[in-house]
C-alpha positions in Angstrom: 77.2 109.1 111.9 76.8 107.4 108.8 75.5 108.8 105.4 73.1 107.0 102.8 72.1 107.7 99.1 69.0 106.6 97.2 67.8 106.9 93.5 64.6 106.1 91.7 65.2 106.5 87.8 63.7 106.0 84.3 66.8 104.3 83.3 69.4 102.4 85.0 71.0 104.1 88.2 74.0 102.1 89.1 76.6 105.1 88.3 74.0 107.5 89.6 74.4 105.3 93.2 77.9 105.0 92.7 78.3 108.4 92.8 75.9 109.6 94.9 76.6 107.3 98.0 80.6 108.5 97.7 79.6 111.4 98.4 78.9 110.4 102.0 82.5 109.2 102.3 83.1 111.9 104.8 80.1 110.7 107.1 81.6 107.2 108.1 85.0 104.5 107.5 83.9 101.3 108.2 81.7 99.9 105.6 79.9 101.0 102.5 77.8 99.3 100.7 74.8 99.3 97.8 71.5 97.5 96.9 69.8 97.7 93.1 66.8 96.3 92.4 66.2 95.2 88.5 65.3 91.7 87.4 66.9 90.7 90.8 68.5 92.3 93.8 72.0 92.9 93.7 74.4 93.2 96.6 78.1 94.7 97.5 79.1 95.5 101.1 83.5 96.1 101.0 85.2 96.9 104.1 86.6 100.6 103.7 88.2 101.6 106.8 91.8 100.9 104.5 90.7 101.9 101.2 88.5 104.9 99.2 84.9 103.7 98.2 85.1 104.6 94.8 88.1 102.1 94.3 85.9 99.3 96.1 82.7 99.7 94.2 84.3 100.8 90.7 84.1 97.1 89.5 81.1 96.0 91.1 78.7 99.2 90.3 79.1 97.8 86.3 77.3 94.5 87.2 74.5 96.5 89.0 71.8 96.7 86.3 68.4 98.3 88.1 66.1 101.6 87.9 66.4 101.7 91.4 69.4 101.6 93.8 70.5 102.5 98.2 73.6 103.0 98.8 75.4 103.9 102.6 78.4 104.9 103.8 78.6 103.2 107.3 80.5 103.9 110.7 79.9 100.1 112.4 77.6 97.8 110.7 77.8 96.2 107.6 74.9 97.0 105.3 72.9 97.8 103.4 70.9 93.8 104.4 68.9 92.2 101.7 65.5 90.7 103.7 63.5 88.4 102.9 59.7 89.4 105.1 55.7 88.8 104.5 56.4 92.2 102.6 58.5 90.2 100.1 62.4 90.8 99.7 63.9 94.1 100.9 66.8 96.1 101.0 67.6 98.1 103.8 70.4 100.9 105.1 70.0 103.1 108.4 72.0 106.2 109.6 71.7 106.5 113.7 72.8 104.4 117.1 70.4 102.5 118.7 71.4 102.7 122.4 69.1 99.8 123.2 70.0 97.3 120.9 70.9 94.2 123.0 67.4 95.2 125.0 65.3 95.0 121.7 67.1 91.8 120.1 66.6 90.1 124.1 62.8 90.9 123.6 62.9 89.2 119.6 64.5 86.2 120.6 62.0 85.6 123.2 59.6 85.8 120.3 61.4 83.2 118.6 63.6 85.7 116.4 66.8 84.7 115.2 69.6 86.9 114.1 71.7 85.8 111.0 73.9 89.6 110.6 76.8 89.5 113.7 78.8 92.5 113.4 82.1 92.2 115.4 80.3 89.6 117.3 77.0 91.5 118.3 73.5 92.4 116.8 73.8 94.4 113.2 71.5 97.0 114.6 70.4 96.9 110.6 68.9 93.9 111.1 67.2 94.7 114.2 65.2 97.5 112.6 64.4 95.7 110.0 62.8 92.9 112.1 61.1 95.8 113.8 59.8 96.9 110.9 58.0 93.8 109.5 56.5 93.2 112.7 53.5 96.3 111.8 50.6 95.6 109.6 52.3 97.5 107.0 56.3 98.7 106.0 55.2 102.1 107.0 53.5 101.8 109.7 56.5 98.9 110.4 58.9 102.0 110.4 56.2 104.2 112.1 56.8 101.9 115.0 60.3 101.3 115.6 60.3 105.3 116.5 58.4 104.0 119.8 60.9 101.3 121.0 64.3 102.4 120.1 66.5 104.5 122.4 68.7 106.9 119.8 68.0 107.6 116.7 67.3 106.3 113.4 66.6 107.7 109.9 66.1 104.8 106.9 65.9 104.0 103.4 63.9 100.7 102.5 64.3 99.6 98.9 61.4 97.5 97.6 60.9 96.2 94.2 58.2 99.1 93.3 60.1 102.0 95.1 62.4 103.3 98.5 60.6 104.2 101.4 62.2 107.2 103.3 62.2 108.2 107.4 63.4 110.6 109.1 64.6 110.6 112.7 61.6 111.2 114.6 63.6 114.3 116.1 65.8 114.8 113.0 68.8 114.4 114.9 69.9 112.5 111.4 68.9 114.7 107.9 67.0 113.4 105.0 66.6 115.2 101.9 64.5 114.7 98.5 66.3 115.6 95.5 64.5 115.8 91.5 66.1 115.7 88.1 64.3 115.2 84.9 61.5 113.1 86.7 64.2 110.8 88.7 64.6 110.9 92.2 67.1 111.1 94.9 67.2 110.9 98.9 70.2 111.6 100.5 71.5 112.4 104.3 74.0 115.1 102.6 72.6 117.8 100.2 76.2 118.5 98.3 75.7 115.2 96.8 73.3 116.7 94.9 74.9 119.3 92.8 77.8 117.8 90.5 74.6 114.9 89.8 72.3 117.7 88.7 69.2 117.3 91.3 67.8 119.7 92.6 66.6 120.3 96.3 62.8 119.4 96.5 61.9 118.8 99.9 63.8 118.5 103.6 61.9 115.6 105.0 60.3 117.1 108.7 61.3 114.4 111.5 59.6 111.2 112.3 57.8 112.0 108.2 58.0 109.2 105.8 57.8 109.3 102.1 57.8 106.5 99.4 59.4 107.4 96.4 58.2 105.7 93.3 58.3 105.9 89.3 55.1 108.3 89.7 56.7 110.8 92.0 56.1 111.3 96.0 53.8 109.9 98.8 53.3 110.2 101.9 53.2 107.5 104.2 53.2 109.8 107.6 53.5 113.1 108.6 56.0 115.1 109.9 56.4 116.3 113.4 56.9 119.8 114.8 59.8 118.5 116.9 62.9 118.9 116.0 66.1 118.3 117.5 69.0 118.2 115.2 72.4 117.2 115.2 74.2 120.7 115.8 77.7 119.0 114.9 76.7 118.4 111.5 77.1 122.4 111.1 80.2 122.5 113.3 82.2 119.4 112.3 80.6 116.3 110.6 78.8 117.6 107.8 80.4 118.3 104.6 81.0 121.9 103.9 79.1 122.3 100.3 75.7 120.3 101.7 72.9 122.4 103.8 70.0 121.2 106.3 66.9 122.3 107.2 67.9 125.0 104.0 70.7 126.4 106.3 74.3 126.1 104.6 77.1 124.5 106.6 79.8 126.9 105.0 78.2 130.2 106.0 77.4 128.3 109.7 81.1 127.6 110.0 81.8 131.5 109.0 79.6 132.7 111.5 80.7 130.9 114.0 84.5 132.1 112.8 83.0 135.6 113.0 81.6 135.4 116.7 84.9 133.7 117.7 86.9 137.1 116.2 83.8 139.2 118.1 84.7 137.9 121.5 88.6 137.8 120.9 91.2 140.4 121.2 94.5 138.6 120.6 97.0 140.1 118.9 98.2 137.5 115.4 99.7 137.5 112.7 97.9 134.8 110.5 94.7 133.2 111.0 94.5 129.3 110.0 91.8 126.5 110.3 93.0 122.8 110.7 92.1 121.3 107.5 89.6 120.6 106.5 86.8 121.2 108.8 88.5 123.9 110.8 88.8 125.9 107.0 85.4 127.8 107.3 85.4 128.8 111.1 89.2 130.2 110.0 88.4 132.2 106.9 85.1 133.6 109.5 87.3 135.2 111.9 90.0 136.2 109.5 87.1 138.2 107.7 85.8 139.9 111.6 89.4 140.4 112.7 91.3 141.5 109.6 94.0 139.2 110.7 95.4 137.5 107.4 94.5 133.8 106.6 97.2 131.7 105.7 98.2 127.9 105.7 100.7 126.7 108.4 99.2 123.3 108.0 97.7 121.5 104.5 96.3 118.6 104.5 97.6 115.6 102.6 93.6 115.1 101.0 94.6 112.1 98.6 95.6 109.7 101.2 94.2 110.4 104.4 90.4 111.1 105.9 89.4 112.1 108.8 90.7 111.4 111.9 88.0 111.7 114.3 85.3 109.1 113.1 88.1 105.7 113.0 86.9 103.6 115.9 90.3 103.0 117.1 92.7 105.4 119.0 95.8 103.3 117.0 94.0 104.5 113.5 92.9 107.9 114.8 96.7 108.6 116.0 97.8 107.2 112.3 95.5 109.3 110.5 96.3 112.5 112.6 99.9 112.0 112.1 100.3 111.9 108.3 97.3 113.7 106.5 98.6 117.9 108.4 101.8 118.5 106.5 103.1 121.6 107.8 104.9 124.9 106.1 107.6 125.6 107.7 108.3 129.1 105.8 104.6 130.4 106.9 104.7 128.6 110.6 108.3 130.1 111.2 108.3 133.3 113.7 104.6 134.1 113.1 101.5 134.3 116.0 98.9 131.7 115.2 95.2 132.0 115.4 94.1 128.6 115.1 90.4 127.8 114.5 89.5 124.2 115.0 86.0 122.5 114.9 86.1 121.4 118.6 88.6 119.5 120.8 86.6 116.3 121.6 90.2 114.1 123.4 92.5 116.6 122.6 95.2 113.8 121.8 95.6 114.7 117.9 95.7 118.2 118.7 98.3 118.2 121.1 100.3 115.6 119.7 100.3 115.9 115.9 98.9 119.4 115.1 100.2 122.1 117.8 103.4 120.0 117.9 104.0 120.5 114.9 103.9 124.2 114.8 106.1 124.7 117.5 108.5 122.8 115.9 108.3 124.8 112.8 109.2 128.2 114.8 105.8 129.4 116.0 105.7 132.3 118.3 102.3 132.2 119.6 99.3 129.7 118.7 96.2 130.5 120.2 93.8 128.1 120.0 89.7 128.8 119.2 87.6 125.7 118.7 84.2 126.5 117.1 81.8 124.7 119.8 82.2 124.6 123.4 83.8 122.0 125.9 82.3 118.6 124.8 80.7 117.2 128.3 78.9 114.4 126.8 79.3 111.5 124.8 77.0 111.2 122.1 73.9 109.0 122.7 72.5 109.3 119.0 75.3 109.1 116.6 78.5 106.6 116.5 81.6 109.4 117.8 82.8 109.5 121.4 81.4 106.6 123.5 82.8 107.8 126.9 82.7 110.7 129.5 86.3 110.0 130.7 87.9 109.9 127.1 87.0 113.7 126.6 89.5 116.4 127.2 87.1 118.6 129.3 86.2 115.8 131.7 89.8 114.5 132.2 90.5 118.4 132.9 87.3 118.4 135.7 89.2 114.9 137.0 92.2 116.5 137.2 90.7 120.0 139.4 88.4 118.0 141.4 90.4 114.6 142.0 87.0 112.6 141.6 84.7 112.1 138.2 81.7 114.4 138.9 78.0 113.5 138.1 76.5 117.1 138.1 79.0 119.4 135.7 76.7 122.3 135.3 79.0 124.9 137.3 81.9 123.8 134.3 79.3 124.4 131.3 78.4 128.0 132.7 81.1 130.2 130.8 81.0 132.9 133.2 81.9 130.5 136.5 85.1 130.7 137.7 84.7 126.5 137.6 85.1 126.9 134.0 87.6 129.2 133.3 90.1 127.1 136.1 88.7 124.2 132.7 89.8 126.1 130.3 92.8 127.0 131.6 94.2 123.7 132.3 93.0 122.4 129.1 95.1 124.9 127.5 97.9 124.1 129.6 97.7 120.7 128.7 97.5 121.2 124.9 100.6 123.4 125.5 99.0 126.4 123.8 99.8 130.3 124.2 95.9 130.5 125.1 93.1 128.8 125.1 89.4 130.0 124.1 86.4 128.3 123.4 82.8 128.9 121.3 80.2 130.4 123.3 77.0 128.1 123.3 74.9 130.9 122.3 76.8 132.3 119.6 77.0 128.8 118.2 73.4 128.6 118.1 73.0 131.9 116.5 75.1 131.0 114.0 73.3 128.0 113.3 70.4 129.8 113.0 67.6 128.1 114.1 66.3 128.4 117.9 67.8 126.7 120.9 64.8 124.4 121.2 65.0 122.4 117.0 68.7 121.7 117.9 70.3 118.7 119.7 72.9 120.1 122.2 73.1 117.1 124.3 77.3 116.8 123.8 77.7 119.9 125.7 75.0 121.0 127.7 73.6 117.4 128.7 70.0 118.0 128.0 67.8 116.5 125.3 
């Protein structure tokens, strides 16, 4: 998933964008990048997957003059794309998957459509919306469309000389979120990059809604819908523990869901511990329901190494698990280990570079409690895992059954014996003392809003 910033201001907003887009850094490694509009358009896209997007940008941010500014933090395409339409010239930055994109760009070069943006040698799916776009009467009815011919999802900014249009996902599965400060505005995908910049929170946009933001304020362009579907992983895992959406904080999600895990658990421990960093809040949430103490086997090295779950590659992923968890031997040594974890999506980093490493520091126990369920799914509207047989619950139904099975819903039922035979040789596999995972309705509840305005698809399927 990939995260994008916007500002309109009264004065000029380059350090504002700067800013502001780094704090998406989290949401994606591949590209960032950032548009200002002021006597002319200005431009930077860097390459990021090696390097921190402050240190790319810190030069290029000072030649940025302009009242108004996108910026993104991307997982696969380069952007944000400067256009040139019958609108005039725009800037444009997207945070989704389009599943369909070879389907839509076949149908545009039919129509005579050319692509100029190649991204590892196929269609920027930037570009695609944005020819999508300028094929309506208008750029918002232009966006208003695009909802009705991709498969995925897709929320944008579109930076135009006299403002930024703003859309929402027309099922939310992506945030957007209005921010004000002394008459300026700000749209972001992530709340907490809000609060050291001194906005505050105006308005969550409702999916499918579209706003243009201008020097006089707010407009609507088109209404929100009454669907709403969510990315329930943003609470879980991918969303940054100081931001909130739909006005629900990710922190005190994470603690609940700690809290349910500690509700339906009677192991006997002597610490409780999160994997840094995302694991932290589900950890310090059953550590407060169990009264088991929460200490730090494992800190992570935070100045050199992000996540490693959203690289595209397994070599980088590996890398990136292997060097940012630096474990303390004098807490690890002896003890019996709750450890809370966001999910197990391969299982690969946890086995090999985080449970290793306590047992060879001297654990006695580690008991592992990811904060979601099994992942059954790949993802269909966000850049993460891409296929069923890469996850560690399907190679575990592979492994019972001896054949990869279509219909899974006898493994996604917690109370089947199906599942618990899952479970158990997942756990076996990870080489854990035992193994125990999220109940989907507990994870729900402490998300907070009902079953029906959250996307679920990654475990249960259904959409």
């Amino acid at each position: 998933m990939s995260g994008v910033f916007g500002i309109v201001s009264n004065k000029n907003c380059s350090d504002t964008l700067l800013y502001g887009t780094d704090y998406h850094s989290h949401m994606g490694t591949e590209y960032g990048g950032m548009a200002v509009f002021g006597k002319r358009f200005y431009r930077s896209i860097h390459d990021i997957s090696k390097a921190q997007f402050k240190s790319k940008f810190f030069d290029d941010y000072k030649e940025m003059k302009g009242n108004i500014g996108i910026g993104v933090v991307s997982d696969r395409d380069p952007q944000p794309l400067i256009i040139g339409s019958k609108f005039g010239n725009f800037a444009i930055v997207m945070a989704g998957l389009i599943e369909n994109v070879n389907e839509l760009a076949s149908e545009l070069f039919k129509n005579g459509e050319s692509f100029g943006e190649m991204s590892s040698g196929g269609i920027n799916s930037v570009e695609l919306i944005a020819k999508l776009i300028t094929r309506g009467e208008t750029l918002s009815e232009g966006m208003e469309g695009i909802y009705d011919k991709i498969k995925g999802s897709a929320s944008i900014l579109l930076l135009q000389k006299e403002g930024i249009y703003a859309a929402r996902d027309r099922l939310g599965r992506t945030p957007l979120v209005i921010g004000e400060k002394d008459g300026d505005y700000a749209v972001a995908t992530e709340t907490c990059s809000f609060l050291n910049l001194g906005f505050r929170i105006k308005k969550y946009l409702d999916p499918g809604e579209i706003v243009f933001i201008g020097k006089s304020g707010l407009e609507e362009k088109a209404s929100g819908k009454k669907a709403n579907q969510i990315c329930s992983f943003l609470w879980i895992y991918t969303g940054y523990p100081a931001s909130s959406y739909e006005g629900i904080s990710v922190e005190l999600v994470r603690e609940r869901c700690g809290r349910a895990l500690a509700k339906n658990d009677h192991v006997e421990a002597d610490l409780v511990s999160g994997v840094p960093d995302s694991g932290v809040g589900h950890a310090i949430g059953y550590s407060m329901e169990s009264k088991i103490p929460y200490r730090r086997p494992l800190v992570k090295y935070t100045p050199g190494y992000g996540r490693s779950y959203t690289p595209p590659s397994q070599e980088i992923r590996d890398l990136v698990a292997t060097m940012k968890l630096i474990p303390v031997k004098e807490v690890i040594c002896g003890n019996r280990i709750v450890l809370c974890e966001d999910s197990i999506v391969r299982g690969t980093q946890l086995k090999n570079y985080t449970i290793k490493k306590l047992w060879e520091c001297g654990a006695k126990e580690v008991h592992v409690r990811p904060a979601c369920p099994p992942l059954m799914f790949p993802c269909r509207f966000a850049l993460s895992t891409r296929s069923v047989r890469e996850l560690a619950a399907r190679k575990a139904i592979f492994a019972l059954e001896g054949k990869h099975l279509e219909d899974v819903r006898e493994y996604i039922d917690h109370q089947s014996k199906k599942y618990q035979a899952m479970v158990e040789w997942i756990g076996k596999e990870l080489g854990v003392t035992t193994l125990r995972y999220q109940r989907i309705e507990d994870m729900v509840e402490a998300i907070g809003l009902s079953r029906e305005k959250l996307c679920l698809y990654c475990w249960i399927g259904e959409y």
